[in-house]
Each structure stands twice: as C-alpha cells, then as structure tokens.
Predicted model as a PDB file, atoms N, CA, C, CB and O in Angstrom, pLDDT in the B-factor column:
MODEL        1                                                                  
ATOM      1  N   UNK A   1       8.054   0.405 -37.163  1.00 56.00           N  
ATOM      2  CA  UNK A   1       9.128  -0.515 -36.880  1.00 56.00           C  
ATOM      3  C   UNK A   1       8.824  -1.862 -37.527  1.00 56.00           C  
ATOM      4  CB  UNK A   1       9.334  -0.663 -35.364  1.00 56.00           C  
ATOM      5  O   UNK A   1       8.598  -2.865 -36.850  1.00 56.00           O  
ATOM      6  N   UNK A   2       8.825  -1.854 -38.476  1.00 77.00           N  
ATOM      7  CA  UNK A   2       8.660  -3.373 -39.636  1.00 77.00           C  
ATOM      8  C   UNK A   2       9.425  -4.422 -39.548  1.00 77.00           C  
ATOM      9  CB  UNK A   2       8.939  -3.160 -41.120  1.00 77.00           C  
ATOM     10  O   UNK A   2       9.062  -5.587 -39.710  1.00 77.00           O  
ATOM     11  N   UNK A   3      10.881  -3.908 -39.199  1.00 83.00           N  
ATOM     12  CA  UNK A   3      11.896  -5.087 -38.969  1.00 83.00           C  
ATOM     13  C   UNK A   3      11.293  -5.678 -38.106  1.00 83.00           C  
ATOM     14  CB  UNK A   3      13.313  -4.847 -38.542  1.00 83.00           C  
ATOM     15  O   UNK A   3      10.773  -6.767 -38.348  1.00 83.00           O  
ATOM     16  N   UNK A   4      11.202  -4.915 -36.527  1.00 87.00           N  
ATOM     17  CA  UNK A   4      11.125  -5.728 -35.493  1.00 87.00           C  
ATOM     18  C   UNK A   4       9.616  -6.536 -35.774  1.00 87.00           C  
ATOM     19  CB  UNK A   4      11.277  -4.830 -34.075  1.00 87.00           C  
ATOM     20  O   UNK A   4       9.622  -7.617 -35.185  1.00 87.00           O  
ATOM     21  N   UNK A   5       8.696  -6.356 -36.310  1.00 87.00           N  
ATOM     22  CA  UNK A   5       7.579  -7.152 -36.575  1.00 87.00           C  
ATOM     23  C   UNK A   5       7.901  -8.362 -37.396  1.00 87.00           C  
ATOM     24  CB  UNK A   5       6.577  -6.365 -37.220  1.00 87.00           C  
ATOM     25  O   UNK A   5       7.481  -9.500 -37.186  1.00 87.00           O  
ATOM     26  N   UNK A   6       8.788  -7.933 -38.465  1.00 87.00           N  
ATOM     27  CA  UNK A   6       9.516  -8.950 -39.414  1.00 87.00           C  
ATOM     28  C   UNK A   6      10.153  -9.957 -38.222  1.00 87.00           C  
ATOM     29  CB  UNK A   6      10.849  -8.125 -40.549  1.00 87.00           C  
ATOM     30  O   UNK A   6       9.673 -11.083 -38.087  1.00 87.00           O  
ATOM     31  N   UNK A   7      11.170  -9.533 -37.433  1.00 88.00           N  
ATOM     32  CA  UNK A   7      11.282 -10.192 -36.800  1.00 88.00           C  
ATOM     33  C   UNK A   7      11.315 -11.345 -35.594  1.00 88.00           C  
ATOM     34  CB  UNK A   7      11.366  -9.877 -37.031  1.00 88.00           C  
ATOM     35  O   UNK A   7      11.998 -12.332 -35.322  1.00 88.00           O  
ATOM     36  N   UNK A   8      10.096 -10.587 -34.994  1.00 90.00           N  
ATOM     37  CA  UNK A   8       9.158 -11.719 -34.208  1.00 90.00           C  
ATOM     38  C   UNK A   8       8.543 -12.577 -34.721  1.00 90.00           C  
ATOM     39  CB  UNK A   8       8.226 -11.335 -33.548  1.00 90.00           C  
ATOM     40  O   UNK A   8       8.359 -13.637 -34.123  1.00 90.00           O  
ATOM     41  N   UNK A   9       7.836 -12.260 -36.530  1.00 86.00           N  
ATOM     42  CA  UNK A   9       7.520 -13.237 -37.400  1.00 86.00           C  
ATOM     43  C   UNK A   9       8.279 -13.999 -37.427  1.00 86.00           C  
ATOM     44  CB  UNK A   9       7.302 -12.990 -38.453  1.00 86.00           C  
ATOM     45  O   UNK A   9       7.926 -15.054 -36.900  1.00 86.00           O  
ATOM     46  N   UNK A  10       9.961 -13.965 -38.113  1.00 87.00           N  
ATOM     47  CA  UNK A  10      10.679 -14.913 -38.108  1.00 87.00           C  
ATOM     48  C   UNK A  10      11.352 -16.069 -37.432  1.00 87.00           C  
ATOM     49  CB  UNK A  10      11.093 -14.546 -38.360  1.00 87.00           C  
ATOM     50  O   UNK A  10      11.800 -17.143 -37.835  1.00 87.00           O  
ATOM     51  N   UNK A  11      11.262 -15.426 -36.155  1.00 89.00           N  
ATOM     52  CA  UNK A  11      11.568 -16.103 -34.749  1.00 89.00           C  
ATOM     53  C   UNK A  11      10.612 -16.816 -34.091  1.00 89.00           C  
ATOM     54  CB  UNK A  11      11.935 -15.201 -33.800  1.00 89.00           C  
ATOM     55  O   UNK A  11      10.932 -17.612 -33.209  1.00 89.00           O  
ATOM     56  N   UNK A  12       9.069 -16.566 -34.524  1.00 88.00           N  
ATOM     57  CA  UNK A  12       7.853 -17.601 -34.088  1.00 88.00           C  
ATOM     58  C   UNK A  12       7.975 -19.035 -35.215  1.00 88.00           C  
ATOM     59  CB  UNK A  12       6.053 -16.646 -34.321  1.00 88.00           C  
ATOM     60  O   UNK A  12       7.612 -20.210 -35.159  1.00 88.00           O  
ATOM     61  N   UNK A  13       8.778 -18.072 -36.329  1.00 86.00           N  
ATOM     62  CA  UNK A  13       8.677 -19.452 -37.683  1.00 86.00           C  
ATOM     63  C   UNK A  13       9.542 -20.373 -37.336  1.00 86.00           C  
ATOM     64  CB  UNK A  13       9.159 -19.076 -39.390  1.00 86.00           C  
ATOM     65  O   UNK A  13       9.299 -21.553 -37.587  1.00 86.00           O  
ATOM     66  N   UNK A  14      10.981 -19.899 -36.544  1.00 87.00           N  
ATOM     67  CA  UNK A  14      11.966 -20.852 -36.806  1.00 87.00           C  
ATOM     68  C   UNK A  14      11.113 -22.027 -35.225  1.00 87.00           C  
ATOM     69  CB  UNK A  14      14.042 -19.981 -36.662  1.00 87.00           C  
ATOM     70  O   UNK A  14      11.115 -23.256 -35.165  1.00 87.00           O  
ATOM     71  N   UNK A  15      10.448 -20.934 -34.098  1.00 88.00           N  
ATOM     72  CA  UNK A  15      10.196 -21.803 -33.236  1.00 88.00           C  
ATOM     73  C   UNK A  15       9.750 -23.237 -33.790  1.00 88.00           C  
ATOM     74  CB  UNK A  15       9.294 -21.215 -32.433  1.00 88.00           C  
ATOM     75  O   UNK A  15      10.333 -24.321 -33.768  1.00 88.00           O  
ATOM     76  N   UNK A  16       8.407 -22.818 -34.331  1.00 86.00           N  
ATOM     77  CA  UNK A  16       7.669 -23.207 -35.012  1.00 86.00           C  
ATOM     78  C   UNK A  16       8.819 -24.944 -35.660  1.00 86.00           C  
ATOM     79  CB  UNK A  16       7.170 -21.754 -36.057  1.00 86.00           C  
ATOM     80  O   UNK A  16       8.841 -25.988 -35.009  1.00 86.00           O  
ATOM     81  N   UNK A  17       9.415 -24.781 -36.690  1.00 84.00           N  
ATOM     82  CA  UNK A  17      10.196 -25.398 -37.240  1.00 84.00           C  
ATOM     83  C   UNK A  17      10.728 -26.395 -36.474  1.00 84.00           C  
ATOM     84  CB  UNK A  17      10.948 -24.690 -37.703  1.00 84.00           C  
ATOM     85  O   UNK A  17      10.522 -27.591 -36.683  1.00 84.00           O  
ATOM     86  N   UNK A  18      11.773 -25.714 -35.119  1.00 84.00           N  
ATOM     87  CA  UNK A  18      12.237 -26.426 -34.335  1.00 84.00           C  
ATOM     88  C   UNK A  18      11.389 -27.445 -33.579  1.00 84.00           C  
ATOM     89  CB  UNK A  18      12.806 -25.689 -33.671  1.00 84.00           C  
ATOM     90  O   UNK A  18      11.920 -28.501 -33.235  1.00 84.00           O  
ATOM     91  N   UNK A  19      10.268 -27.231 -33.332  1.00 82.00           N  
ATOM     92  CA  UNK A  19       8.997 -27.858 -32.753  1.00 82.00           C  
ATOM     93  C   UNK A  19       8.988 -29.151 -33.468  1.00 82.00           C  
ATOM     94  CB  UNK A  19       7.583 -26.981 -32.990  1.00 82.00           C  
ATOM     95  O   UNK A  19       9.007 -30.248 -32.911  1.00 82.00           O  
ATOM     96  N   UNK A  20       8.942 -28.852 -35.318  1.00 81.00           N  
ATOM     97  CA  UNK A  20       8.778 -30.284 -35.710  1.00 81.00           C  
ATOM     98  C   UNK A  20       7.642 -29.775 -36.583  1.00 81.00           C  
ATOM     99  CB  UNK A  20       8.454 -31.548 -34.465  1.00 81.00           C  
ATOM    100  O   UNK A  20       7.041 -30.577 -37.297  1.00 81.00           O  
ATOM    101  N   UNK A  21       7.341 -28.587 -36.567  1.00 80.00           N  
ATOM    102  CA  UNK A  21       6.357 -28.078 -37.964  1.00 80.00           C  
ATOM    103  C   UNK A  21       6.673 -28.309 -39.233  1.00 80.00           C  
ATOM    104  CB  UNK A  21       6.193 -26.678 -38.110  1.00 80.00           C  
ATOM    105  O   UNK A  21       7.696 -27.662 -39.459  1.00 80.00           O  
ATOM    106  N   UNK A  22       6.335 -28.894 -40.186  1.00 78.00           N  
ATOM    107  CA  UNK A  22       6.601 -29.429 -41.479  1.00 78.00           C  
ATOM    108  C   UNK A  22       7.337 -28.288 -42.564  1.00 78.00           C  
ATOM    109  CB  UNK A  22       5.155 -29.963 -42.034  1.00 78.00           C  
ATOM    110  O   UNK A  22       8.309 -28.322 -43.319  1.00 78.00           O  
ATOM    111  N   UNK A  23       6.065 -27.040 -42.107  1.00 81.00           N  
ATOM    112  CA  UNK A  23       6.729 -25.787 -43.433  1.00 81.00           C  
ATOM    113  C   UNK A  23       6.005 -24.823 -42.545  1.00 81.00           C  
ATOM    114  CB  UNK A  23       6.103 -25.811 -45.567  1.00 81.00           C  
ATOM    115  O   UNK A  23       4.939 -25.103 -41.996  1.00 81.00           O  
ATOM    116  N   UNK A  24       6.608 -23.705 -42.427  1.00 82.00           N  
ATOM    117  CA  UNK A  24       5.824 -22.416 -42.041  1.00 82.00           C  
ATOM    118  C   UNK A  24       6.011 -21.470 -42.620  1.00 82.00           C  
ATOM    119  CB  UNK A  24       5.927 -21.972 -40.936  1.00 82.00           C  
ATOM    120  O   UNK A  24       6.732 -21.563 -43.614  1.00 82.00           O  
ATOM    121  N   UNK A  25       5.465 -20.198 -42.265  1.00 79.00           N  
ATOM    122  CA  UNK A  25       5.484 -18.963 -43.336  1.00 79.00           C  
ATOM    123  C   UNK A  25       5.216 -17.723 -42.507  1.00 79.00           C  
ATOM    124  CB  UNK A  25       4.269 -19.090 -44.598  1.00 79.00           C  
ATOM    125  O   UNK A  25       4.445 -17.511 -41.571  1.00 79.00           O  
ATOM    126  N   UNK A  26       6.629 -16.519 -43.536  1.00 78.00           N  
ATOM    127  CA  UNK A  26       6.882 -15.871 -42.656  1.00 78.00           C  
ATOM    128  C   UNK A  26       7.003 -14.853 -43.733  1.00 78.00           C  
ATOM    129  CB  UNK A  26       7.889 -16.273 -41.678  1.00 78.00           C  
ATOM    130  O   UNK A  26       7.298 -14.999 -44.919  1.00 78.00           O  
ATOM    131  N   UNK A  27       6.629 -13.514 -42.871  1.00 75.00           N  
ATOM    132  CA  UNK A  27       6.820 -12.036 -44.515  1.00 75.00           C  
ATOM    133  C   UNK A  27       7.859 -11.770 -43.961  1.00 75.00           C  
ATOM    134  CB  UNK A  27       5.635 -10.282 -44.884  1.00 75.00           C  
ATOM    135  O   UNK A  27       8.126 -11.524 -42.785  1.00 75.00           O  
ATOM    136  N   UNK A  28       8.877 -11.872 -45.511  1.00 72.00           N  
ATOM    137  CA  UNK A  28      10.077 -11.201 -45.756  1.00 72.00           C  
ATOM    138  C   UNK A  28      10.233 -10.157 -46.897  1.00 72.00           C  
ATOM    139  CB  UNK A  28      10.972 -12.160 -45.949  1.00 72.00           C  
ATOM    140  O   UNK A  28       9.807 -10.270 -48.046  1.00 72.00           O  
ATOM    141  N   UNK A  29      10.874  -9.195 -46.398  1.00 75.00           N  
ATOM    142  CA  UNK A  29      10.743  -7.703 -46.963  1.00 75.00           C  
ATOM    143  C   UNK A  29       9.357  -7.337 -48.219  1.00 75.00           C  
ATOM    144  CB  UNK A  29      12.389  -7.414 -47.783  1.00 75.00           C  
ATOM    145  O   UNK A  29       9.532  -7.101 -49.414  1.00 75.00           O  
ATOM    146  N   UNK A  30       7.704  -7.405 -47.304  1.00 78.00           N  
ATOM    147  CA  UNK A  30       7.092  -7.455 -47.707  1.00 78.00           C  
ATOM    148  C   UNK A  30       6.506  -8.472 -48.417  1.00 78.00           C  
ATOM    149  CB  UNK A  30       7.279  -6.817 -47.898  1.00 78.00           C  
ATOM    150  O   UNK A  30       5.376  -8.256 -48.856  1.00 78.00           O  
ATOM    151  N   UNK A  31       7.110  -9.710 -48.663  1.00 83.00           N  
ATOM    152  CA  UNK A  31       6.672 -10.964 -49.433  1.00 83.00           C  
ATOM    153  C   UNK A  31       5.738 -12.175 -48.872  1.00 83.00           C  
ATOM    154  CB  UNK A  31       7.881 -11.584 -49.800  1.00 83.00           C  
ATOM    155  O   UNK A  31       5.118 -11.974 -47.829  1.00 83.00           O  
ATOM    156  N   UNK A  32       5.669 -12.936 -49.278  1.00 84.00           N  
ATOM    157  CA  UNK A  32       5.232 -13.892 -47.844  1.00 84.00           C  
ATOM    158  C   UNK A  32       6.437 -15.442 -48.533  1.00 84.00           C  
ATOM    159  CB  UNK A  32       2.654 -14.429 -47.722  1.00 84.00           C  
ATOM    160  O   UNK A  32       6.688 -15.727 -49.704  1.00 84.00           O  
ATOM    161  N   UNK A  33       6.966 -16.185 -47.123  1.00 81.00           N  
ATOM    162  CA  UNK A  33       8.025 -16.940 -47.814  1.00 81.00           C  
ATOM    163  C   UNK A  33       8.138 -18.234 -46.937  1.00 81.00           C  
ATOM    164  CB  UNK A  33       9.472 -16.084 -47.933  1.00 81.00           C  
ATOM    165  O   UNK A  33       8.731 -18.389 -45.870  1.00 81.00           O  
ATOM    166  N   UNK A  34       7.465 -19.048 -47.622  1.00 82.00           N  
ATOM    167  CA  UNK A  34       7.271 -20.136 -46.469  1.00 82.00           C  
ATOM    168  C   UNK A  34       8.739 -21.388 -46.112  1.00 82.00           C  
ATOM    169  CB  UNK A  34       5.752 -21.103 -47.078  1.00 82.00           C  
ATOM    170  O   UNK A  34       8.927 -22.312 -46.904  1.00 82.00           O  
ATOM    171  N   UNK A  35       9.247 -21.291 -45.405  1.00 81.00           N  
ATOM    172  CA  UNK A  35      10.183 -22.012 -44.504  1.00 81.00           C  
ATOM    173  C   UNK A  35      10.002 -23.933 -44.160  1.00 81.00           C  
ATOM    174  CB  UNK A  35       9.948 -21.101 -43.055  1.00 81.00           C  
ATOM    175  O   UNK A  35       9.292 -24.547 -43.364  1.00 81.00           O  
ATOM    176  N   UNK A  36      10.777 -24.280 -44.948  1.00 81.00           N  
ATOM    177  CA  UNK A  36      10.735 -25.890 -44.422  1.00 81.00           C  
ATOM    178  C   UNK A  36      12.201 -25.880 -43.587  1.00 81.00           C  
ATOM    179  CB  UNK A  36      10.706 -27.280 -45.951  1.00 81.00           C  
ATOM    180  O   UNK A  36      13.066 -25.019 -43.426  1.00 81.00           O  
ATOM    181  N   UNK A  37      12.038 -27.297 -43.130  1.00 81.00           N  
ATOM    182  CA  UNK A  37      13.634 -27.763 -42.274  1.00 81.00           C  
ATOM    183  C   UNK A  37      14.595 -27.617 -43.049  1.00 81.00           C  
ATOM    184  CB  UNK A  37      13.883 -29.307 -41.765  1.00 81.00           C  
ATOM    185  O   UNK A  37      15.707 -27.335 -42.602  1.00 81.00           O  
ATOM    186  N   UNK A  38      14.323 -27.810 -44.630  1.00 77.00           N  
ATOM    187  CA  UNK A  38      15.517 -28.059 -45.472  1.00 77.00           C  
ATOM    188  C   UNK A  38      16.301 -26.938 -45.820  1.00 77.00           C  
ATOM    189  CB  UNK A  38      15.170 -28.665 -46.656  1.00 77.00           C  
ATOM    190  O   UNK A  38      17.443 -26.909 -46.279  1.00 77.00           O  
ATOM    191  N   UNK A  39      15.387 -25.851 -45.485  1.00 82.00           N  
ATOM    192  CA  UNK A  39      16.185 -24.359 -45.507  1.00 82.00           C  
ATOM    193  C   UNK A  39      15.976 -23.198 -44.261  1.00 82.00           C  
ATOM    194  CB  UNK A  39      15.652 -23.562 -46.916  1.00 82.00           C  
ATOM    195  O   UNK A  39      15.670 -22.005 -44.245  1.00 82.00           O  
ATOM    196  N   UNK A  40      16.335 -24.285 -43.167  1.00 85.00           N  
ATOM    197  CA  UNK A  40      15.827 -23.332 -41.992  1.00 85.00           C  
ATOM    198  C   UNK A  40      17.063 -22.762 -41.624  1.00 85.00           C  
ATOM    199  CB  UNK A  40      15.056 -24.055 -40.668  1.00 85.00           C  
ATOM    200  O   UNK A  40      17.284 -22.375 -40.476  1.00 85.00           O  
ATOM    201  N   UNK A  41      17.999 -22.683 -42.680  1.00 87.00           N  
ATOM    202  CA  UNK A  41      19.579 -22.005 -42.408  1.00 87.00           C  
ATOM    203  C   UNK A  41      19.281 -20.942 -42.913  1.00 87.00           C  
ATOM    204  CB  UNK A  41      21.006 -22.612 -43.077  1.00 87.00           C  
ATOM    205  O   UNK A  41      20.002 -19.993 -42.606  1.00 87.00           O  
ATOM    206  N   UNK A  42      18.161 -20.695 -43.838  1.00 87.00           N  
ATOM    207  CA  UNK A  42      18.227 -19.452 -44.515  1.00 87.00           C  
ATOM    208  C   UNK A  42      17.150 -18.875 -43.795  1.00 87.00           C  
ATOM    209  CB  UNK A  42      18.098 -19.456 -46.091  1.00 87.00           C  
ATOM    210  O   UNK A  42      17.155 -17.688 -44.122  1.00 87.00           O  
ATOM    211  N   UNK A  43      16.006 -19.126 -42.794  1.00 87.00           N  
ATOM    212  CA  UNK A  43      15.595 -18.714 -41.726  1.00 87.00           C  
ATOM    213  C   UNK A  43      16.772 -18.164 -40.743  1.00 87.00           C  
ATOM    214  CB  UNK A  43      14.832 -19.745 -41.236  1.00 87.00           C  
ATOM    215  O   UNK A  43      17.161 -16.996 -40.701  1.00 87.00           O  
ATOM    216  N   UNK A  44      17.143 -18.993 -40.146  1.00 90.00           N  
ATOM    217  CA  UNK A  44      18.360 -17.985 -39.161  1.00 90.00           C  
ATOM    218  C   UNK A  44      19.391 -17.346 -39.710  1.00 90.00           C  
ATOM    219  CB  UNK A  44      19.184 -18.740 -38.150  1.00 90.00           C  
ATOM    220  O   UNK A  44      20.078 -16.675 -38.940  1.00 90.00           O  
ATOM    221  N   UNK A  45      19.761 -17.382 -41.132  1.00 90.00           N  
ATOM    222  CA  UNK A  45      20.373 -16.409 -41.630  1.00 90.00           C  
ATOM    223  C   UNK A  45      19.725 -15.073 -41.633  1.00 90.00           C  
ATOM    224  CB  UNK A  45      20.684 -16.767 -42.754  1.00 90.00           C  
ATOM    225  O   UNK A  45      20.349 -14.066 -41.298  1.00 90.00           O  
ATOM    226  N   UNK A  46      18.167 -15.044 -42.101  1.00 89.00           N  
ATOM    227  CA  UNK A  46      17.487 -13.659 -42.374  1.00 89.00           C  
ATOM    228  C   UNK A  46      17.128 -13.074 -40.861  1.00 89.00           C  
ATOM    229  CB  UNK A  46      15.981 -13.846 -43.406  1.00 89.00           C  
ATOM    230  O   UNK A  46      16.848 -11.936 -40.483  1.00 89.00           O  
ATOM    231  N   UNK A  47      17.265 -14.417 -40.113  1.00 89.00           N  
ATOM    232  CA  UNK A  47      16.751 -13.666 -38.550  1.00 89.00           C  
ATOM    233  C   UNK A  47      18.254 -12.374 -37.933  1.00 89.00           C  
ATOM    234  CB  UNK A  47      16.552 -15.492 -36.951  1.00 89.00           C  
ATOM    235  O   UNK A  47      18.186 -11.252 -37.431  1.00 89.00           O  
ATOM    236  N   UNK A  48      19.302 -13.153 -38.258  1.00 91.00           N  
ATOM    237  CA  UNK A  48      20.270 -12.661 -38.063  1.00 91.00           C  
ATOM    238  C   UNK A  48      20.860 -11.335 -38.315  1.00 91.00           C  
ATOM    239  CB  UNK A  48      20.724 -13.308 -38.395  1.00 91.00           C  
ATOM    240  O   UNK A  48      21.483 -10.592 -37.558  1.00 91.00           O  
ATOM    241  N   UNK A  49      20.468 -11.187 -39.746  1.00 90.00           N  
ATOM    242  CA  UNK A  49      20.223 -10.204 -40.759  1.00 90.00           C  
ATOM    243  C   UNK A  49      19.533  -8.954 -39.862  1.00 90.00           C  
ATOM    244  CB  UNK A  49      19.206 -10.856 -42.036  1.00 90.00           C  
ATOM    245  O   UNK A  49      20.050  -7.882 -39.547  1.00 90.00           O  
ATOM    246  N   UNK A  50      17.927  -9.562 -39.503  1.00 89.00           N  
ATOM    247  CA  UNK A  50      16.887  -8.541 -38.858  1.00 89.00           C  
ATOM    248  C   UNK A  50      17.719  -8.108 -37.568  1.00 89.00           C  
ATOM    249  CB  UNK A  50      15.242  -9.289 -38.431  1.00 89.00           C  
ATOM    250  O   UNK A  50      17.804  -6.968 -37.111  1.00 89.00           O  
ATOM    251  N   UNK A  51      18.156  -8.960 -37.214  1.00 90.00           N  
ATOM    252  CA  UNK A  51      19.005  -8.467 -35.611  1.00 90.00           C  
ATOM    253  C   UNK A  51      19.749  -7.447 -35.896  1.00 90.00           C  
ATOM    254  CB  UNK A  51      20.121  -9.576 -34.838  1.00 90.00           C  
ATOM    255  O   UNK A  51      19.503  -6.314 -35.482  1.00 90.00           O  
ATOM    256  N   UNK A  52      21.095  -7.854 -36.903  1.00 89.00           N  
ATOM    257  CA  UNK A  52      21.894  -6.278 -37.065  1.00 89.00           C  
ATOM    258  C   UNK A  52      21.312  -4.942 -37.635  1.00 89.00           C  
ATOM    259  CB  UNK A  52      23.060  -6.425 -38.004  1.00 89.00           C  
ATOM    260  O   UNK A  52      21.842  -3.835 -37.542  1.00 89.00           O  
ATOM    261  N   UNK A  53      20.214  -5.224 -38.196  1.00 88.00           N  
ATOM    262  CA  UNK A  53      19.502  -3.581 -38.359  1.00 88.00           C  
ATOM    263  C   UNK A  53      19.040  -3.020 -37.664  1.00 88.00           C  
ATOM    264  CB  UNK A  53      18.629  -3.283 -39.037  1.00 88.00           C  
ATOM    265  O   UNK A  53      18.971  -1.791 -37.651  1.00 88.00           O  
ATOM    266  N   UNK A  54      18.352  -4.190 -36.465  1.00 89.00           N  
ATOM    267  CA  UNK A  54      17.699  -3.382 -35.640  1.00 89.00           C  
ATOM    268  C   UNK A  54      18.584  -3.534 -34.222  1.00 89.00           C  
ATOM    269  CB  UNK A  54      16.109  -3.805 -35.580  1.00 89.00           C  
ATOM    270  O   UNK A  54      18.147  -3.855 -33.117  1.00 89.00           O  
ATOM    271  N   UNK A  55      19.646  -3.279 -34.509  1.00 88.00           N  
ATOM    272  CA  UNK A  55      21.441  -3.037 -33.468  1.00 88.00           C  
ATOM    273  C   UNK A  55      20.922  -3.952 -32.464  1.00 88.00           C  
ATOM    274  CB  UNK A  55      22.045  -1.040 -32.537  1.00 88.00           C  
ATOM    275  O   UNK A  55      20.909  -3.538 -31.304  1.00 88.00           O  
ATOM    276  N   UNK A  56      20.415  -5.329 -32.749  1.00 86.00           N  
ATOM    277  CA  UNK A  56      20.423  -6.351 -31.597  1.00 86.00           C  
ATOM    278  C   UNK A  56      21.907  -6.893 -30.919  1.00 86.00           C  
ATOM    279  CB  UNK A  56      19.665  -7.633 -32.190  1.00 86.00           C  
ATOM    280  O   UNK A  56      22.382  -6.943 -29.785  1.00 86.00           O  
ATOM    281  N   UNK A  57      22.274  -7.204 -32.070  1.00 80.00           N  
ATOM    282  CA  UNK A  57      23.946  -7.889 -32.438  1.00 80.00           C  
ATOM    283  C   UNK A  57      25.011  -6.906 -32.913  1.00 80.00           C  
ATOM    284  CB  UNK A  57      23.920  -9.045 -33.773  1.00 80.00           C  
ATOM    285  O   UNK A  57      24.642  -5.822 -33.364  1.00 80.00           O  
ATOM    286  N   UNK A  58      26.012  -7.141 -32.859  1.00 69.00           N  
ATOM    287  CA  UNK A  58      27.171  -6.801 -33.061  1.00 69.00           C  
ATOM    288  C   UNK A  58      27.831  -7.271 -34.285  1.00 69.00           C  
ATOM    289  CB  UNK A  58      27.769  -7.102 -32.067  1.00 69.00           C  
ATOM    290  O   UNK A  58      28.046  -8.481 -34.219  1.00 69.00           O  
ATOM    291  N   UNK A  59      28.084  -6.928 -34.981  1.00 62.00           N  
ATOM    292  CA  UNK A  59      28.927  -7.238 -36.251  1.00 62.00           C  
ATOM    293  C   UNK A  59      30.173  -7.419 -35.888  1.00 62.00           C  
ATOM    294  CB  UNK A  59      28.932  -6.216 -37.306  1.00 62.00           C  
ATOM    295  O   UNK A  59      30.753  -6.394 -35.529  1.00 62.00           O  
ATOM    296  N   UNK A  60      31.030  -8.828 -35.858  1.00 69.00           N  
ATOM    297  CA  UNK A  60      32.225  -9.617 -35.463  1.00 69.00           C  
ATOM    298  C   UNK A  60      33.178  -9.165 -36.719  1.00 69.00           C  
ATOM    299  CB  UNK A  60      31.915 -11.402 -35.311  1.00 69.00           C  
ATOM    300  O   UNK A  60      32.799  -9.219 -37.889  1.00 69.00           O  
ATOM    301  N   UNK A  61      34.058  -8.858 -36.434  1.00 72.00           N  
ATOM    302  CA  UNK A  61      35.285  -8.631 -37.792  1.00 72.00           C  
ATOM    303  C   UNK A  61      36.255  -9.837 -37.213  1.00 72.00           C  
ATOM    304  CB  UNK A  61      36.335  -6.668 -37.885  1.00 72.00           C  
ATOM    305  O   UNK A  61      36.343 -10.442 -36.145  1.00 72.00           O  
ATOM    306  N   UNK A  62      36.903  -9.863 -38.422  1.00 77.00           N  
ATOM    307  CA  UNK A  62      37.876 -11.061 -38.255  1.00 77.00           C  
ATOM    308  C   UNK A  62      39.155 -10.593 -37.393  1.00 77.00           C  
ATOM    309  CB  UNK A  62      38.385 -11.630 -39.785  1.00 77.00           C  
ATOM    310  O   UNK A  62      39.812  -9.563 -37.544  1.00 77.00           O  
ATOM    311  N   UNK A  63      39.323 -11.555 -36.511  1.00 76.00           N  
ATOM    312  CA  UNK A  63      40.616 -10.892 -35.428  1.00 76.00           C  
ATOM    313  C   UNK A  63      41.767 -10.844 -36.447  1.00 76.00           C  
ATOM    314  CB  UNK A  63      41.151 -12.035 -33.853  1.00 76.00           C  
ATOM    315  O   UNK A  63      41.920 -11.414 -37.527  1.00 76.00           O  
ATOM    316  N   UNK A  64      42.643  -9.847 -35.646  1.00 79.00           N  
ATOM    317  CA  UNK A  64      43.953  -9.080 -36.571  1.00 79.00           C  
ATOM    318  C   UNK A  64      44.975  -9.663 -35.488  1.00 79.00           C  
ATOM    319  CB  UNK A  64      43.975  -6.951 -36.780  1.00 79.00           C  
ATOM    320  O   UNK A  64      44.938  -9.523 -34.266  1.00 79.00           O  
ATOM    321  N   UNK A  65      46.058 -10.478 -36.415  1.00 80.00           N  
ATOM    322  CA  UNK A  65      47.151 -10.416 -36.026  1.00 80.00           C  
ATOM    323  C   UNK A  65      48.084 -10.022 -36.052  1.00 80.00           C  
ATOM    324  CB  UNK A  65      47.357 -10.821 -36.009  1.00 80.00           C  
ATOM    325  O   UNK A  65      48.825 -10.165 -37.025  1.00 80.00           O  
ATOM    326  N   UNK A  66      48.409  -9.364 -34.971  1.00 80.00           N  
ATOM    327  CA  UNK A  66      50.096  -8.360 -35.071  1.00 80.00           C  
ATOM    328  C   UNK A  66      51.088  -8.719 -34.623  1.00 80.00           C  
ATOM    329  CB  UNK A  66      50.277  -7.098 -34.438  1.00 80.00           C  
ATOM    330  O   UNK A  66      51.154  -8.809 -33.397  1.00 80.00           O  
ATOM    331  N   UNK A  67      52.160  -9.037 -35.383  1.00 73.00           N  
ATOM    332  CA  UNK A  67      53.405  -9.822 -34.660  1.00 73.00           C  
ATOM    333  C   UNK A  67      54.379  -8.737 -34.845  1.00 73.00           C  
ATOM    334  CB  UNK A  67      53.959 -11.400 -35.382  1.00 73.00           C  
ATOM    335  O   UNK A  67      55.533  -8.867 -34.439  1.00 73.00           O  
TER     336      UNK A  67                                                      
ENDMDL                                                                          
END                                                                             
C-alpha cells in the first residue's frame, strides 16, 4: 500500500509547512520532492490526488441543471 505511505508522508509535510517549516520533503511517485510555502497548493493538490485513489474522497461532478 504505497499510496497510503505516500500519503501520510504528504500530510506530515503539509503539517510540517503549516507549523511554519521553511521547506520540507516528501516522496512523490517514487521521487523525493521538497515542498516550500510558495507551492504548498501543489502539496494539497497531490494530497488530494492520494485521497481519491485510495477511495478516501469522493469525486464532485458539476451539478446539472434541469429546467
């Protein structure tokens, strides 16, 4: 189960971040990829990512209007 390891990595990084950590570092799909504030959108983007594979979340479709 790699995601979910991926993903406790990623989720200690963003803690990490939010704390006030300067840069941290986190393996993404095998890499290693270190995380500052200035792109901690693309941290909770990839966390987000790890969630729907591993069916944490729900994938939202855009509401349909029928008149």
């Amino acid at each position: 189960m790699a995601a979910a390891t991926e993903l406790a990595e990623a989720r200690a990084a963003l803690h990490s971040l939010i704390l006030g950590k300067k840069a941290v570092k986190a393996q993404m799909n095998g890499r290693s990829v270190e995380y500052t504030p200035a792109n901690k959108s693309q941290l909770e983007q990839y966390i987000k990512q790890l969630e729907t594979e591993l069916g944490l979340t729900q994938v939202r479709r855009p509401a349909r209007v029928i008149l």
